[in-house]
Every structure is written in structure tokens, then in C-alpha cells.
C-alpha positions as a Python dict, from the first residue, in 0.01 Angstrom:
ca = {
    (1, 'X'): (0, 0, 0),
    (2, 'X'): (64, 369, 22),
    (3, 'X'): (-207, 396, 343),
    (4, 'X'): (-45, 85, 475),
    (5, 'X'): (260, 224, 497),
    (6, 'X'): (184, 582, 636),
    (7, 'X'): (1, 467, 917),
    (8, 'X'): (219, 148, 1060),
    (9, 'X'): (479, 427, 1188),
    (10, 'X'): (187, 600, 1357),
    (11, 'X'): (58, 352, 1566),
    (12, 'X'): (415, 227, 1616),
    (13, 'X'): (485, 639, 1750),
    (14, 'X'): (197, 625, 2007),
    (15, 'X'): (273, 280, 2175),
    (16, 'X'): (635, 406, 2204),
    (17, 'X'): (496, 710, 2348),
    (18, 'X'): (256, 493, 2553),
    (19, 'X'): (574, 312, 2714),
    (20, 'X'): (817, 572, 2762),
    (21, 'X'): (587, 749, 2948),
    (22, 'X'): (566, 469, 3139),
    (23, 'X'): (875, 440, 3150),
    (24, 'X'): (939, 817, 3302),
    (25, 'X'): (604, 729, 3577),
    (26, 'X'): (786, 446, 3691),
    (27, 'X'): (1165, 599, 3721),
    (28, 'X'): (977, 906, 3917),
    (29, 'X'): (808, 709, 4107),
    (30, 'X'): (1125, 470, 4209),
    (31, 'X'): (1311, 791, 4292),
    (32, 'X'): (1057, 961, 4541),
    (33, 'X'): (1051, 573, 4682),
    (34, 'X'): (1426, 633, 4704),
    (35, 'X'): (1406, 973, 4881),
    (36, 'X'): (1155, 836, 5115),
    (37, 'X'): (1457, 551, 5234),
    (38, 'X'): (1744, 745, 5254),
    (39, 'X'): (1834, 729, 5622),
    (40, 'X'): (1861, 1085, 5840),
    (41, 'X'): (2246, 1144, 5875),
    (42, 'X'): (2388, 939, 6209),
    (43, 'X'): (2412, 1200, 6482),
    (44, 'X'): (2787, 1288, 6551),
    (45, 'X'): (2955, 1350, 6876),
    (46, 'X'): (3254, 1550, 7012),
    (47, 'X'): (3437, 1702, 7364),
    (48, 'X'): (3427, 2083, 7476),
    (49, 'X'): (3638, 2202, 7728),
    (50, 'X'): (3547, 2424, 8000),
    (51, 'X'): (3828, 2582, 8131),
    (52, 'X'): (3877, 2830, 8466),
    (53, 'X'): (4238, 3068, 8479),
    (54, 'X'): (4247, 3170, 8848),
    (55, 'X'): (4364, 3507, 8937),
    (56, 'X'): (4393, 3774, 9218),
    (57, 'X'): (4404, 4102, 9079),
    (58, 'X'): (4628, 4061, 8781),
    (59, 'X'): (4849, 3766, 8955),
    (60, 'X'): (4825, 3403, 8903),
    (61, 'X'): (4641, 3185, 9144),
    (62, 'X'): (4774, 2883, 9307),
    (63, 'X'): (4726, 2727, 9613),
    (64, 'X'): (4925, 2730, 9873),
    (65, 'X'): (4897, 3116, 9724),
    (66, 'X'): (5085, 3452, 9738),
    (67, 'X'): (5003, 3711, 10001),
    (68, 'X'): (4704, 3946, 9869),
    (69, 'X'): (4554, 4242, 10016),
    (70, 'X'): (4220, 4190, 10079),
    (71, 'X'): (3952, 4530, 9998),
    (72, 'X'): (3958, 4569, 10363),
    (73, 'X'): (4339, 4642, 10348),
    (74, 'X'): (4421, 4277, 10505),
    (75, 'X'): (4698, 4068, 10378),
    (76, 'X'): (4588, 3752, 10293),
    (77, 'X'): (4679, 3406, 10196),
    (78, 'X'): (4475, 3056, 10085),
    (79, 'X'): (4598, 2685, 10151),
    (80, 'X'): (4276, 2586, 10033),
    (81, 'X'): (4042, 2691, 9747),
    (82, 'X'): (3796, 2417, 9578),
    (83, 'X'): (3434, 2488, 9435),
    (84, 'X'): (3171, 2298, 9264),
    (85, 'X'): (3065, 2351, 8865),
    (86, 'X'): (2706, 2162, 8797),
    (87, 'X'): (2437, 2150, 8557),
    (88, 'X'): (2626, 2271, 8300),
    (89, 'X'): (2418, 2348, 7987),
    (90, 'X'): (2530, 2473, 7620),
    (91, 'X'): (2316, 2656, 7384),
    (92, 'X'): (2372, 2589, 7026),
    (93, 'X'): (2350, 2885, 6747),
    (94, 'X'): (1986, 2778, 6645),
    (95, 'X'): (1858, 2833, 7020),
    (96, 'X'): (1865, 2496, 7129),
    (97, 'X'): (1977, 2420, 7461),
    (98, 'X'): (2180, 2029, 7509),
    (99, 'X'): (2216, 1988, 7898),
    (100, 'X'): (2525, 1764, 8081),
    (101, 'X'): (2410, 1425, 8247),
    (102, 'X'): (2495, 1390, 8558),
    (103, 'X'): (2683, 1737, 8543),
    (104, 'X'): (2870, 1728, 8868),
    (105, 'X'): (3270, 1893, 8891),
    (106, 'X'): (3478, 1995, 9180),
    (107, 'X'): (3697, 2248, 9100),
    (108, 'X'): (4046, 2237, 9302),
    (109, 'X'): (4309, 2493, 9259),
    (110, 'X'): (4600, 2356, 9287),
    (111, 'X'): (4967, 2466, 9160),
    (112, 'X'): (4843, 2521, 8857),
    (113, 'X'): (4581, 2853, 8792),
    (114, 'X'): (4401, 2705, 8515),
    (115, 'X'): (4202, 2416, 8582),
    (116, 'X'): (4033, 2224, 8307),
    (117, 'X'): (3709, 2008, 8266),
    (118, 'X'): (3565, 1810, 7982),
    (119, 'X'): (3257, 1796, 7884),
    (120, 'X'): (3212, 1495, 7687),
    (121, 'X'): (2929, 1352, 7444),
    (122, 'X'): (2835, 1675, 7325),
    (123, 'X'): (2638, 1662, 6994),
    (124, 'X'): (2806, 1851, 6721),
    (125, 'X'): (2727, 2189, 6607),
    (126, 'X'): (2833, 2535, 6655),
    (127, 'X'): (2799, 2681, 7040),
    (128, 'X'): (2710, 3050, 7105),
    (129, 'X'): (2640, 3040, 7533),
    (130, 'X'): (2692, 2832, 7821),
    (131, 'X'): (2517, 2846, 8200),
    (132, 'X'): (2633, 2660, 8494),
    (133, 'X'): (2628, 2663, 8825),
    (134, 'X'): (2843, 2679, 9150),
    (135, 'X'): (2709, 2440, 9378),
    (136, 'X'): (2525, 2160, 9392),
    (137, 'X'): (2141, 2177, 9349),
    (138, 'X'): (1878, 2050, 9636),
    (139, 'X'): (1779, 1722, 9538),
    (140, 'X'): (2148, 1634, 9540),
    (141, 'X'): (2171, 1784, 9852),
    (142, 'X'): (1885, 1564, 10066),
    (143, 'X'): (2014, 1238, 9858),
    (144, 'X'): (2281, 1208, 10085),
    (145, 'X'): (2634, 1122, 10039),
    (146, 'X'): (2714, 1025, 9726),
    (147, 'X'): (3006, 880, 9438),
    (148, 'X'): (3226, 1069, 9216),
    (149, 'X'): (3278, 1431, 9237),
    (150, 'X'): (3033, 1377, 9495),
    (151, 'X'): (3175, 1172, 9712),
    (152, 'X'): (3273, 1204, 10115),
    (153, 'X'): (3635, 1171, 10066),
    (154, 'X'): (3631, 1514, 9858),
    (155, 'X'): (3526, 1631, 10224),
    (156, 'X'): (3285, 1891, 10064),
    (157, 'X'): (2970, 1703, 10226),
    (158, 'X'): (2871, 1867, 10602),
    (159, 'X'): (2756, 1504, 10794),
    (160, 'X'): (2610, 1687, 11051),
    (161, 'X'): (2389, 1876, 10802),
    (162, 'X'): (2347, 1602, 10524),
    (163, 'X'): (2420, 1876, 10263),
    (164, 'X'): (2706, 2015, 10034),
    (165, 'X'): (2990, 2231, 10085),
    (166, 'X'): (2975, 2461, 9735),
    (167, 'X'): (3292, 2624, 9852),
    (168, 'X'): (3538, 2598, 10041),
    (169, 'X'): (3827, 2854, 10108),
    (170, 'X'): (4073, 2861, 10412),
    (171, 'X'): (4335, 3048, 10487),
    (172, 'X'): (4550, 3304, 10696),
    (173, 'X'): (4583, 3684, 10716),
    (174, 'X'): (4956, 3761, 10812),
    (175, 'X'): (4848, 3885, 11162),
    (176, 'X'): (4820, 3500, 11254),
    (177, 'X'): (4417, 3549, 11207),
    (178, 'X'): (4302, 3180, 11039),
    (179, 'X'): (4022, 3220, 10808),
    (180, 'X'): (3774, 2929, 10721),
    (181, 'X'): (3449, 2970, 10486),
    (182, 'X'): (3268, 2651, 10384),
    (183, 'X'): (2956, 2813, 10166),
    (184, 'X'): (2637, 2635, 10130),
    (185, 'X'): (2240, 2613, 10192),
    (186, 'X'): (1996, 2539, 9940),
    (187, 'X'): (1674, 2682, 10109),
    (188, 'X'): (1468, 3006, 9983),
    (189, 'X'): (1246, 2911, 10257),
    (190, 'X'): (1473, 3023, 10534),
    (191, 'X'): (1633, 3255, 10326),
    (192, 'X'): (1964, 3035, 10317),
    (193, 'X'): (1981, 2959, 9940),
    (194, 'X'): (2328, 3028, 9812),
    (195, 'X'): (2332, 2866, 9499),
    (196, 'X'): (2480, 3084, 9208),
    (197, 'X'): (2394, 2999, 8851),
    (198, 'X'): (2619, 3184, 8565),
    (199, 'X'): (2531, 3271, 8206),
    (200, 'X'): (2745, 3349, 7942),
    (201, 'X'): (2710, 3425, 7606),
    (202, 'X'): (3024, 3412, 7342),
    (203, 'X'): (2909, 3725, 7157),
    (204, 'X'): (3082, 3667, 6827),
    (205, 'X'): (3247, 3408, 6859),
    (206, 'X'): (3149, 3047, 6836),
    (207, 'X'): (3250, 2685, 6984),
    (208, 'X'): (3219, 2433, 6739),
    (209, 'X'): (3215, 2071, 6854),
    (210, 'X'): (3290, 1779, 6632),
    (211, 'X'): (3458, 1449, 6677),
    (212, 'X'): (3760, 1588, 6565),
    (213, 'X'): (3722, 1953, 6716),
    (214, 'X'): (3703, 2076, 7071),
    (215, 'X'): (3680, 2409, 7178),
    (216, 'X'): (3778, 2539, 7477),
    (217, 'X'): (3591, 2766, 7660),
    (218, 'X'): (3846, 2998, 7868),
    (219, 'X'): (3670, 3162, 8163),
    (220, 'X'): (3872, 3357, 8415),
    (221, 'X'): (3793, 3316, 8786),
    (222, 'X'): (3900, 3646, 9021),
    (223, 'X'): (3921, 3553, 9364),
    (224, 'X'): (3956, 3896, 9462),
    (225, 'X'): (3586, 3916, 9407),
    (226, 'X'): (3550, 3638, 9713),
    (227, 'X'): (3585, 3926, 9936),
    (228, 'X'): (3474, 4250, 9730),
    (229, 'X'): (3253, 4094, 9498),
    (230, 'X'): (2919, 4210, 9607),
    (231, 'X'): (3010, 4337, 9990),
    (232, 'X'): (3349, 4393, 10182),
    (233, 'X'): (3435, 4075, 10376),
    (234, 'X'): (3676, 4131, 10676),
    (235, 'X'): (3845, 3831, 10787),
    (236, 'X'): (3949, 4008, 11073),
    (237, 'X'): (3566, 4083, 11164),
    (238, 'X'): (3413, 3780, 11043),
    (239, 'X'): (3687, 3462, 11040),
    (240, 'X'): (3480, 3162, 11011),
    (241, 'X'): (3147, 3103, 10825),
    (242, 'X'): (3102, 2709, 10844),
    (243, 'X'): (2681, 2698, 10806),
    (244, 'X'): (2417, 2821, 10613),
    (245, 'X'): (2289, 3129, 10657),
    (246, 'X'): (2233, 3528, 10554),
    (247, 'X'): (2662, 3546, 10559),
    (248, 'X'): (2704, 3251, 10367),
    (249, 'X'): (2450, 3408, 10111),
    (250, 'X'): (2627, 3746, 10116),
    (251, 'X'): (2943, 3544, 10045),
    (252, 'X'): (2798, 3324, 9730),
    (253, 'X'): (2704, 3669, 9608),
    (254, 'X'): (3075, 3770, 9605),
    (255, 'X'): (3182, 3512, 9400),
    (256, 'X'): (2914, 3480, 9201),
    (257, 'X'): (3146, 3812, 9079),
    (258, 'X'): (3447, 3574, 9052),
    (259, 'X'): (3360, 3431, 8697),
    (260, 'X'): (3335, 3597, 8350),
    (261, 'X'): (3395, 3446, 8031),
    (262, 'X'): (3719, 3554, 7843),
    (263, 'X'): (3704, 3412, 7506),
    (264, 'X'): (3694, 3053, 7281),
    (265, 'X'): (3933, 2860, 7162),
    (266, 'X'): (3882, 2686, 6820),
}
């Protein structure tokens, strides 16, 4: 009786043993199962703004504008200002880059100095550069004419030359001298690529997109650059550049000056 009793709980001890730790294999084993299902987190989307304040000097912008004076001492004065923005890309804090479909803006200045663009289905995540570029790149430019921002009616596409217009400023200097410069050329083999890509990077500062957040990145835009940027432009010695070529360069260069970034707004 006495060994009876002593060694029932002992074999009942191991079998429970036995089955918990069966028990604990199988509750592990569910829960790595588990792990291995979860879905990845559904990728999120948001809207940054890119925006440009036009200036000359320290003045506001507009077009039909004010009367400037020009580095070459020549008053000045623009009915027309209007540039391309393209191939936008944003680099996120980790390095990578996201790039803008279809990334194709015509900038007009208008009455107002600040003009604004969205960029939309950006992925979220925090922002730490951008790089564009102002004008429009050379497969564009032998596709022919085109829709949207590229479009005829912007009349920004040369017909005779079945290219783009990246720029295009007109205007009077107060003598009665008209002024007209319509900047492109895509080539390096004839030496008549004007294209101007920008890069920019936010130093401390971040833009964080979200679908409930969207920055704004504020750029300013000095057109007083156009003709001191890079090399003194006289309108009075060199009115009308309406081709591609080494002046049409030399002019990309100066407003490749125009632009610098100013700060983000959160």
C-alpha cells in the first residue's frame, strides 16, 4: 500500500510534465507561425509642396513687373517670365532617393511672386534634399509636341526646331529697347546643352510627408541673377536670344544662380 501510494503521484508528475511541455512546444511554435503571417504595414502616402517666392533684389516679383536696374546699369522691366521644373526627385533621411512620374511643371509668374506646385503620391517619411531641374530633358525634347504642362498651347515648344522652350523672359528696358530670350538646347554634342539641374539639401531641417502632413518646401527664385548670375547680360548689346546656342548656355548658367532653397515648412 505504502509503495502504491508513493509512486502513483510520480508517474502522474512526469506525464503532466510530458504534456505541458507539449503544451509550451506547441504555443511557441503557433506564435513564430503567427509572426511569420503578420502582414508588412500598408505603405502610406502624402503631398509635398514645392514652392518658388520670386524676387529682384529684395522686391517682390510679379509680372507685368516693376522697373529694375539691370548689373549693366539698364532699367528694366518683364511682361513675361515662365520656366520649366522637371524630374523632380526627393531624398529621404535614410539615403533613399523616390523620383516624380511624369515630373513635368511650368512655372508662370504671374501677379502673385510665389508660385506653388504639388507633388503628390509621395511615400511617407521624413525628407532631408531635393534635385530638380529647369528644363525639359532630351527624350522629351525629340518626342515632339506633347499634353499637359507640355503642351503647344503653353507656347514653350519651338515648331520649327521640334524642341522646348526652358525659359522664356520678355521684356523692355525704358529706352524703348524690347528684350526677348527663349532658352533652350539639349545637345553636349554641339555644345548647346542648357539644361540646369539644382540640388538642395535642408541641412537641419526635415520635410515630413504623411497623409495628413505636407511640407512645403520654400525656395526663393532671384531674377536678378537672369542677368548677373554667372556673366553680365546687356539687353542693350544682346536683345534677342531665340535659339540654341553658346548665349543661350551662358544665359541657363545665370539662372541656374536664380534658385536657392530658403527653408521648410512643417
Amino acid at each position: 500500500m505504502f509503495l502504491e501510494l508513493k509512486t502513483t503521484p510520480v508517474k502522474n508528475w512526469s506525464l503532466g510534465l510530458v504534456a505541458l511541455t507539449s503544451l509550451s512546444l506547441v504555443s511557441i511554435s503557433c506564435e513564430k507561425e503567427d509572426d511569420n503571417n503578420t502582414p508588412a504595414p500598408t505603405p502610406t502616402f502624402g503631398t509635398m509642396t514645392v514652392e518658388f517666392e520670386h524676387v529682384y533684389g529684395g522686391d517682390a516679383f510679379v509680372v507685368p513687373s516693376a522697373t529694375f536696374v539691370n548689373g549693366s546699369g539698364e532699367s528694366v522691366s518683364f511682361n513675361k517670365f515662365n520656366y520649366y521644373v522637371t524630374n523632380l526627385k526627393l531624398t529621404k533621411a535614410d539615403g533613399s532617393v523616390w523620383s516624380e512620374e511624369e515630373s513635368y511643371h511650368l512655372v508662370k509668374v504671374g501677379a502673385n511672386a510665389s508660385v506653388e506646385i504639388d507633388i503628390e503620391n509621395v511615400p511617407s517619411g521624413d525628407y532631408k534634399a531635393i534635385e530638380f531641374t529647369i528644363g525639359v530633358d532630351s527624350l522629351r525634347n525629340v518626342s515632339g509636341a506633347q499634353t499637359g504642362a507640355l503642351s503647344p498651347a503653353e507656347q514653350m515648344f519651338w515648331s520649327w526646331n521640334s524642341g522646348y522652350i526652358f525659359l522664356k523672359a520678355e521684356g523692355q528696358e525704358t529706352g524703348g529697347q524690347a528684350f526677348t530670350y527663349h532658352i533652350g538646347g539639349f545637345r553636349n554634342s554641339n555644345g548647346t546643352n542648357a539644361l540646369q539641374t539644382l540640388n538642395f539639401a535642408f541641412g537641419t531641417q526635415t520635410a515630413t510627408v504623411s497623409p495628413n502632413a505636407t511640407p512645403v518646401l520654400h525656395h526663393v527664385v532671384d531674377v536678378a541673377e537672369f542677368f548677373d548670375g554667372h556673366q553680365a547680360l546687356s539687353v542693350l548689346n544682346s536683345p534677342t536670344v531665340v535659339m540654341p546656342g553658346a548665349m543661350a548656355v551662358m544665359i541657363s548658367e545665370n539662372y541656374h544662380h536664380m534658385f536657392s532653397f530658403d527653408h521648410v515648412h512643417n
